[in-house]
N, C-alpha and C positions, 0 to 999 in steps of 0.2 A: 205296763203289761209285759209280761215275761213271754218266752217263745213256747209254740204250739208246735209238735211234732206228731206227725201222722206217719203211724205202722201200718207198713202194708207189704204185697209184693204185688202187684198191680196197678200202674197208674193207668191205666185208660179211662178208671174210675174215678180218678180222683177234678176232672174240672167243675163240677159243681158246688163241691167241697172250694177249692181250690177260689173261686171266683166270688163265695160266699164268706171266705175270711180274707180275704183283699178287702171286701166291701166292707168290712167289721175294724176294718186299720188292725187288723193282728200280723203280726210276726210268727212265721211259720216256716216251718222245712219238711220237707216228706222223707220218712226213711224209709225205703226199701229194704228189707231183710230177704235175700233172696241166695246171698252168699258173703262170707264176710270173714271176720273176728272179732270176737268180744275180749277186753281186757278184763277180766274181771277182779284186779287188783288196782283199776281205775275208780274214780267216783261216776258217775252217769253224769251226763248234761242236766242241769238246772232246767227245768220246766213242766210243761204240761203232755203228759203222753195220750196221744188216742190210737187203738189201737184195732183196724182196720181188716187183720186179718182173717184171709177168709180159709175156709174149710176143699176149697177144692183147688187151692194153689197148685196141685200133685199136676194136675190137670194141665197146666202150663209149664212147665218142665220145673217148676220151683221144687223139688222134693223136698231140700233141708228147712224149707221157711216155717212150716210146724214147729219145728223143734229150736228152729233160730230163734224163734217169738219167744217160747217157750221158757228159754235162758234169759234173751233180752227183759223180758217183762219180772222176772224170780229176782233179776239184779236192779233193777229199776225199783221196786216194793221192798228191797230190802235194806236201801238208800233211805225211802219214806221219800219216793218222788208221787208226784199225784199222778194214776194212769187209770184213763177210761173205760172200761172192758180191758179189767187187767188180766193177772196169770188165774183166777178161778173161773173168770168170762171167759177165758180160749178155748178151756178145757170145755166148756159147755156149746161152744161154737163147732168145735173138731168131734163133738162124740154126742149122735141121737142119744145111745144109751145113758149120759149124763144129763140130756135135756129130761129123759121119759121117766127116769128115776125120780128126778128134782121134781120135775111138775105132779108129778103120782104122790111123789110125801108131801108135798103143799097143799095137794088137795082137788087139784085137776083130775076132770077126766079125760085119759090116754085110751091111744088103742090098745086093743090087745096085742102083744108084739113079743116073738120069740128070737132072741139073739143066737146068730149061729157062728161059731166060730172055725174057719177053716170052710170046704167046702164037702168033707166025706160027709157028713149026717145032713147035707141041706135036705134029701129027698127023703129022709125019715121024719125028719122034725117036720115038715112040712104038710105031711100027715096028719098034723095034730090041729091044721088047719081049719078053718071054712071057708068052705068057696063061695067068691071066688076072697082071694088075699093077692096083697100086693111085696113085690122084695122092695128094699131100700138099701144103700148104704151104708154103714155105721158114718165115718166120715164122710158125710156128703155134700149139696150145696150141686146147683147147675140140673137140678131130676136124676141122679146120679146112681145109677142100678134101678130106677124105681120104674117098675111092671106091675102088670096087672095079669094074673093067673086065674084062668072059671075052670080049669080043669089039674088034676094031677099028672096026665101025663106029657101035658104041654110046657108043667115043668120040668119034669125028668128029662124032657128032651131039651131047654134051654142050659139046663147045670151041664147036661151030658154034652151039649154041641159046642159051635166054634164061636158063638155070640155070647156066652157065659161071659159078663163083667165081672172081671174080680176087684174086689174091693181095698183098697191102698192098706187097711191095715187088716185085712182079711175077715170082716167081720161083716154079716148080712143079717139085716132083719126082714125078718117071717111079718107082715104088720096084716092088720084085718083090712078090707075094705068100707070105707066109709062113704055111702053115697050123700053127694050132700043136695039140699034139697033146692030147691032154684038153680042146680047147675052150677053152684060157684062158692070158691073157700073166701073166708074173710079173714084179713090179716090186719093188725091191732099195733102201729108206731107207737112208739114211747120214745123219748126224749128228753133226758134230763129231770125225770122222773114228774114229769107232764106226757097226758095224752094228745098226740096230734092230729090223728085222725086216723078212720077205720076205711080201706080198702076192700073191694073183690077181685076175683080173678075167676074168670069163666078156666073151668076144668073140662069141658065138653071136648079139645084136642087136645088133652095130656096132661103129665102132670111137672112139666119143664114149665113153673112160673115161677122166671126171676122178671119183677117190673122195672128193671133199671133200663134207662135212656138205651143205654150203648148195645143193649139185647134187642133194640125194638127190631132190626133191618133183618132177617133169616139171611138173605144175599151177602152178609158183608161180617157177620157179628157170630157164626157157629161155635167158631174156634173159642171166641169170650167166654160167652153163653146160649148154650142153644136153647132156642125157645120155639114154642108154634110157630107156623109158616101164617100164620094171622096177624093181621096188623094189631098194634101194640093198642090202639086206642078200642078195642073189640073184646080184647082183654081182660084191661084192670079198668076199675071205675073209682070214682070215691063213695061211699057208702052212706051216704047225706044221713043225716038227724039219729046214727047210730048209737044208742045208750042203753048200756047193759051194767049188772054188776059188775061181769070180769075185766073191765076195764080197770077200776080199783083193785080188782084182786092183779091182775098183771103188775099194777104200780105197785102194790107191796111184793110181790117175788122179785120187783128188779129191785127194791131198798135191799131185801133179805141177801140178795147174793151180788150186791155190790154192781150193779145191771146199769149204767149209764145210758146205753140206748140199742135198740134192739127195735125187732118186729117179730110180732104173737100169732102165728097162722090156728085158726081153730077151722072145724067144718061143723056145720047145722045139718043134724042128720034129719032124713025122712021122719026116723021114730020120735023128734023132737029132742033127741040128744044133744049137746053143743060137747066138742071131740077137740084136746089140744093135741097138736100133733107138732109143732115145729118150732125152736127158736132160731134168730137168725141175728144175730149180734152185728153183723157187717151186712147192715139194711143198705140197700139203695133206694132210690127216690123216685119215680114215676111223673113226667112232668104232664102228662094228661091227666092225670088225677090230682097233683098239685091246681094246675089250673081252677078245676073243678072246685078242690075242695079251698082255696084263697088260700093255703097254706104250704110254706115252704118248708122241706125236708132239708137239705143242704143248709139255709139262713139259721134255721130252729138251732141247727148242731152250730154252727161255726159261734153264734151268740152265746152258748151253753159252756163253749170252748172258752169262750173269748173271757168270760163269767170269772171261771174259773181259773186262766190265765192275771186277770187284776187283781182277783183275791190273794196271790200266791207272791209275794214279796221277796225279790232274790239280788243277790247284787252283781250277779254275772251269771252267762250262758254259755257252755261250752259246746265244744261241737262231740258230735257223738262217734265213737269209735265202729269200726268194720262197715 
């Protein structure tokens, strides 16, 4: 088995991962891209990249890791190294608008959603709304600018006041609101191009649902990810004997764009609609809902990892640069 390397700029997240491919006997290093340099007159390390990057690293003072990934993974595929959510997954990780385009020409239904660029026309465009609508961030991840507006001038007064999030690459979406019907969105793992099970997450306080372990505490875990002041098993649930078509239709959009593993948030509207609204490439893992559903999120991946690390026959592994 040749060596596994994990892209991120966040370990807090990584001991589940981490304690999942110890148990698999793989050989592994974590790279942090957070600051560095890239040789790019060097060859890459010999091995298997996955690549972990999330969308709200800005958040934690990483600002270059965007664009560090960005380089690292262009030169990595251009080697012909094998990498998991490589450079067309980041782009789809880092920009709603690359997720809502992709799913709208595959064939998904999206919300309605108006991109704004800059902040001078957000209260004209926003006009063109129905109430109520909700903002989001272009690069988001963590509920990140996302509100909930029943009036027009309680927006005009949130653009115009001193609470106005601006958005890392200055970009806001207008999105409709979607009530969904039982109170809760369902979110759809993939994994190595298998289903591993389907999730809810009660929406009733807000719409900060990241299910990972390390967000469950409000007390201890804001600064990571802030979630509801609800405890974490209140939540997310597993979504027991869940089978729909779009579950296949998810596994061919990840063949189609190259998707190694991800999570598919839809919501089931009142009118009987089913609404995709989110991909998340830098899934984490819910150990309440694992429990639940007898299935591990962390093991599923480090196996998939490890898969694909024996298939890959090299005769040395070097260490990687910056």
């Amino acid at each position: 088995m040749t060596k596994i390397f994990i892209i991120h700029e966040n370990s807090d997240w990584l001991p589940p991962f981490a304690e999942a491919l110890h148990a698999e006997g793989a050989e592994w290093e974590e790279w942090p891209l957070i600051e560095g340099a890239l040789n790019l007159d060097a060859p890459p390390p010999a091995g298997i990249f996955y690549s972990r990057m999330s969308a709200s690293s800005h958040t934690r003072g990483h600002t270059a890791s965007k664009d560090y990934t960005r380089s690292v993974l262009s030169w990595l595929e251009s080697h012909g190294r094998t990498v998991v959510n490589g450079r067309r997954v980041v782009e789809m990780e880092m920009s709603k608008i690359d997720q809502h385009t992709a799913l709208r020409a595959a064939g998904f239904e999206v919300p309605a959603t108006i991109a704004v660029f800059g902040r001078h026309d957000l209260k004209d465009q926003a006009r063109s709304m129905k109430l109520p609508f909700i903002t989001k961030h272009n690069q988001g991840g963590k509920g990140l600018g996302v509100r909930r507006f029943d009036d027009f001038k309680s927006f005009d007064e949130y653009v115009d006041g001193p609470d106005y999030e601006h958005p890392v690459d200055e970009i806001t979406l207008l999105q409709e609101y979607l009530h969904p019907a039982g109170g809760f969105i369902t979110r759809v793992e993939i994994i190595g191009g298998e289903f591993l099970y389907a999730l809810t997450a009660d929406t009733s306080a807000g719409f900060q649902l990241c299910p990972a372990d390390e967000c469950a505490d409000p007390g201890t875990s804001l600064e990571l990810c802030p979630v509801s002041a609800l405890p974490t098993e209140s939540l997310f649930h597993w979504r027991e004997g869940f089978e729909d078509p779009i579950i296949n239709r998810y596994l061919d959009f990840c063949q189609s764009w190259g998707i190694g593993i991800a999570g598919f948030e839809f919501i089931e509207t009142e009118d009987g609609r089913l609404v995709t609204y989110d991909i998340n490439t830098n899934t984490n893992y819910n150990p309440v809902v694992e429990k639940e559903a007898g299935r591990s999120g962390p093991v599923l991946v480090a196996r998939y990892l490890a898969a694909l690390a024996r298939e890959l026959k090299t005769d040395r592994v070097l260490v990687p640069t910056g």
